[in-house]
C-alpha positions as CSV (number, residue, x, y, z in Angstrom):
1,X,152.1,149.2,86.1
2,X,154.1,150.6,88.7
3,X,153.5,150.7,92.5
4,X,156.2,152.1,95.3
5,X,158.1,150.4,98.0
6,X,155.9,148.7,100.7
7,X,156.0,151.1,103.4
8,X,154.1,153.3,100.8
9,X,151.9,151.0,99.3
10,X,150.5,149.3,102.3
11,X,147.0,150.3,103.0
12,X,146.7,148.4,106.6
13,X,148.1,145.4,108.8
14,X,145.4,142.6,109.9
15,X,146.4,141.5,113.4
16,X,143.8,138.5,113.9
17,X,142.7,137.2,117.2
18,X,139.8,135.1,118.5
19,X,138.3,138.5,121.2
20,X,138.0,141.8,119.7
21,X,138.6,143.2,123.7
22,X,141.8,141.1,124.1
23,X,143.5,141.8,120.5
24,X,142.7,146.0,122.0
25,X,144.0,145.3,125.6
26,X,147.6,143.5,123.8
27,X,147.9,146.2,121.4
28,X,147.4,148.7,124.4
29,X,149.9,146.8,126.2
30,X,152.7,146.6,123.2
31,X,152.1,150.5,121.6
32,X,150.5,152.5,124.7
33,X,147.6,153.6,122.2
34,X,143.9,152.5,123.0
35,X,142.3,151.3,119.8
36,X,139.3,152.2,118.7
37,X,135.8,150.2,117.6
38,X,135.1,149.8,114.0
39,X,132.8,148.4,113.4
40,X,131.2,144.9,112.3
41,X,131.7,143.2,108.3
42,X,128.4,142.1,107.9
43,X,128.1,138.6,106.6
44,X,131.6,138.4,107.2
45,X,131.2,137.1,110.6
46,X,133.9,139.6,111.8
47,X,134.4,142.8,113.9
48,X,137.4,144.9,114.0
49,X,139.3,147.8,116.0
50,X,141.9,150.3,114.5
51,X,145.0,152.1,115.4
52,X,146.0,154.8,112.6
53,X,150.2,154.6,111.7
54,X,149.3,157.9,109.8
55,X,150.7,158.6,106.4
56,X,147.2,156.8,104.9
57,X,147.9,153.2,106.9
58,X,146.6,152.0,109.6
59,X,146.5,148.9,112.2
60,X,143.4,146.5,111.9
61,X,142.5,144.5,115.1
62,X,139.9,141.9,113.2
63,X,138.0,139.2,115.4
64,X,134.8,137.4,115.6
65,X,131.7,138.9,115.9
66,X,129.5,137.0,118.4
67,X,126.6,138.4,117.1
68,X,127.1,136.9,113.5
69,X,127.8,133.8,112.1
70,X,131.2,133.0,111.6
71,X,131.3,132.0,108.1
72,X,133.6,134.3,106.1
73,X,137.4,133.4,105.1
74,X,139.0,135.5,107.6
75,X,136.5,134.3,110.6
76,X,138.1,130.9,109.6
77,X,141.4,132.6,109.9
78,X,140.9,134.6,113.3
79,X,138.9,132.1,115.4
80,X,141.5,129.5,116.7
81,X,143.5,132.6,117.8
82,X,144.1,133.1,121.0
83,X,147.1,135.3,121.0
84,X,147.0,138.4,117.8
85,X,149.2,137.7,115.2
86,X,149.6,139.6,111.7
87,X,147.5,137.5,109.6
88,X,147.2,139.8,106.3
89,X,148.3,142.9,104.7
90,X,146.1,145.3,102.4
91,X,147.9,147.2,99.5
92,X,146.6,150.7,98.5
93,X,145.2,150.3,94.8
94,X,144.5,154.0,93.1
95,X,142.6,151.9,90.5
96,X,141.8,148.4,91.0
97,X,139.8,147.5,87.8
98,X,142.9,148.3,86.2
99,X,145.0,146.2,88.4
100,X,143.3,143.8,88.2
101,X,143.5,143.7,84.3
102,X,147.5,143.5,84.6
103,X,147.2,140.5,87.1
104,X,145.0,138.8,84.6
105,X,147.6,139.7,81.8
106,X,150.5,138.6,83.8
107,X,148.9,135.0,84.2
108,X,147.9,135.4,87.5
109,X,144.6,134.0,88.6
110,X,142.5,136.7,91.0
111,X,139.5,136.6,93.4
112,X,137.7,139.9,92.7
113,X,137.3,142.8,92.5
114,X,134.9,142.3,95.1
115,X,132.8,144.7,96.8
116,X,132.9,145.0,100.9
117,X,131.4,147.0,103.9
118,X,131.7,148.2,107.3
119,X,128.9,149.9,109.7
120,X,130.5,151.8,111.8
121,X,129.4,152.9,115.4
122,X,128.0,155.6,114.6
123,X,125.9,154.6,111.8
124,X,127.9,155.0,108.7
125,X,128.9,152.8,106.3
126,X,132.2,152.4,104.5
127,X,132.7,150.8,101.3
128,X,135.5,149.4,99.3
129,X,136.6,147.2,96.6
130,X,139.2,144.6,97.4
131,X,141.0,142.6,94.7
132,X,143.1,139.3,95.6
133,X,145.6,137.1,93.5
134,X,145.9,133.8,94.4
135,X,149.6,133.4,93.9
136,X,150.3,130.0,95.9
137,X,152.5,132.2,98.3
138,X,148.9,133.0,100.6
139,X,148.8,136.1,103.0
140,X,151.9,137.3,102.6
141,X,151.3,138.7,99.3
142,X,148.8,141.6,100.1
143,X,145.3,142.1,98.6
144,X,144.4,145.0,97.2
145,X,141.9,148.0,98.2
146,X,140.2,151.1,96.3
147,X,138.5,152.7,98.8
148,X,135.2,154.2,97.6
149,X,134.3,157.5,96.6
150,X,134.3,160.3,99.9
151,X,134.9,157.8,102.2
152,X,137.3,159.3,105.3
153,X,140.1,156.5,105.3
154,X,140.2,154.8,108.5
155,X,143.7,156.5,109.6
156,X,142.3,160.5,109.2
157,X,139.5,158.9,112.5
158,X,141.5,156.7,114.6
159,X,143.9,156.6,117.4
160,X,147.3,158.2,116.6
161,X,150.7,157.7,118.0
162,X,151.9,155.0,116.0
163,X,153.4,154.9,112.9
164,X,154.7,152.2,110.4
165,X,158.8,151.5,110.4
166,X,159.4,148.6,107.9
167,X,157.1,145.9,107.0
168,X,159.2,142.6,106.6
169,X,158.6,139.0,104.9
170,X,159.6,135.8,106.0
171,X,159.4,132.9,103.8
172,X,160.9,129.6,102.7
173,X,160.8,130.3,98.9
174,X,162.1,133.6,99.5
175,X,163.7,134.1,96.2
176,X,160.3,133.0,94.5
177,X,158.1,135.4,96.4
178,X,160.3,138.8,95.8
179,X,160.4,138.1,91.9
180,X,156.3,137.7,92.4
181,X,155.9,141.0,94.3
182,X,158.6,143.4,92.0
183,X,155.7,141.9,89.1
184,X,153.5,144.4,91.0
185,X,156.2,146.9,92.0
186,X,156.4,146.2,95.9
187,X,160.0,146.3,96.9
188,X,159.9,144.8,100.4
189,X,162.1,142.8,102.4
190,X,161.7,139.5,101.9
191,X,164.3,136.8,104.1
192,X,164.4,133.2,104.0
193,X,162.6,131.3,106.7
194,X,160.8,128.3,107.9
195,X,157.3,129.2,107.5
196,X,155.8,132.3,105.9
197,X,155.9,135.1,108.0
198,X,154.9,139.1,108.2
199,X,157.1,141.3,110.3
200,X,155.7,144.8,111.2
201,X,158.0,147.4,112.8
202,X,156.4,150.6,114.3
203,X,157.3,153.1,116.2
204,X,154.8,153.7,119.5
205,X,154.9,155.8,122.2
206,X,156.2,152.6,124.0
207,X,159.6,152.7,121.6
208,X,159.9,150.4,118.6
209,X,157.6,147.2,118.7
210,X,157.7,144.4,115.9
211,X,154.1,142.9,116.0
């Protein structure tokens, strides 16, 4: 199975922070461009806000969601956060039964596919299937989305003005983690560093901005 380069690949960036209104105020601050409410995960213990980068992609703002308990795995991940910081990445997957077969076959062990949901303000619900491999390399290898059926992707009904540059990766075992993504066909950078690390560039009506 082949997938293209990140920039095309990427389905959305999760910039975590502790206050839905304070991740929307920095982002507003960095990009010029207000997000939007999404909606609540229910269960999940989150709520989110989005930015659209166009081309299918799009910024996620996730936070807690005071009016839930916080007791899903990225509640744990957003709730310490008190300034936003990309946590996660989604990969676009056209078919993720089958992906998921391959990461199986390739020796990987995966979470998933899992089913998810999103009530948005006005009512509707969105629906997806995520799939995630648990490669020891953590959230800088993406998870994987298949949105479902007649669902309007979150980028066609958000904010625009933004739009995705390069996505780069940061990590000590640098070497280690590029041979792991090519297995899935996602040619991104990938540098050495201290601790693992996701490097968004966009272009915003405020000029170029790495999150």
């Amino acid at each position: 199975m082949t997938l293209p380069d990140s920039r095309i690949v990427l389905d959305h960036l999760l910039l975590g922070i502790a206050d839905l209104d304070q991740g929307i105020a920095w982002v507003l601050d960095k990009t010029g461009v207000k997000a939007t409410a999404g909606g609540s995960h229910p269960g999940v213990g989150t709520q989110n806000a989005l930015v659209s980068l166009g081309n299918r992609q799009y910024l996620e703002i996730i936070a807690l969601d005071p009016s839930q308990k916080h007791a899903g795995r990225m509640a744990a991940l957003v709730k310490d956060l008190q300034t936003p910081r990309v946590i996660a990445w989604a990969a676009s997957a056209g078919n993720i039964e089958e992906l998921s077969r391959h990461a199986a076959a390739s020796g990987y062990e995966i979470e998933g596919p899992s089913n998810g949901d999103r009530r948005k303000p006005d009512g509707s619900i969105l629906k997806w299937r995520t799939m995630r491999i648990m490669s020891g390399f953590g959230d800088v290898i993406p998870f994987f989305i298949e949105w479902g059926p007649g669902v309007i992707h979150p980028s066609q009904d958000s904010p625009s003005g933004c739009s995705l540059e390069a996505l780069e990766i940061e990590h000590p075992e640098d070497k280690e983690l590029r041979i792991t993504l090519l297995k899935f066909g996602i040619n991104v950078l990938v540098r050495k560093g201290n601790k693992p690390r996701l490097k968004p560039i966009l272009s915003t009506p405020m000029g170029r901005v790495e999150l």
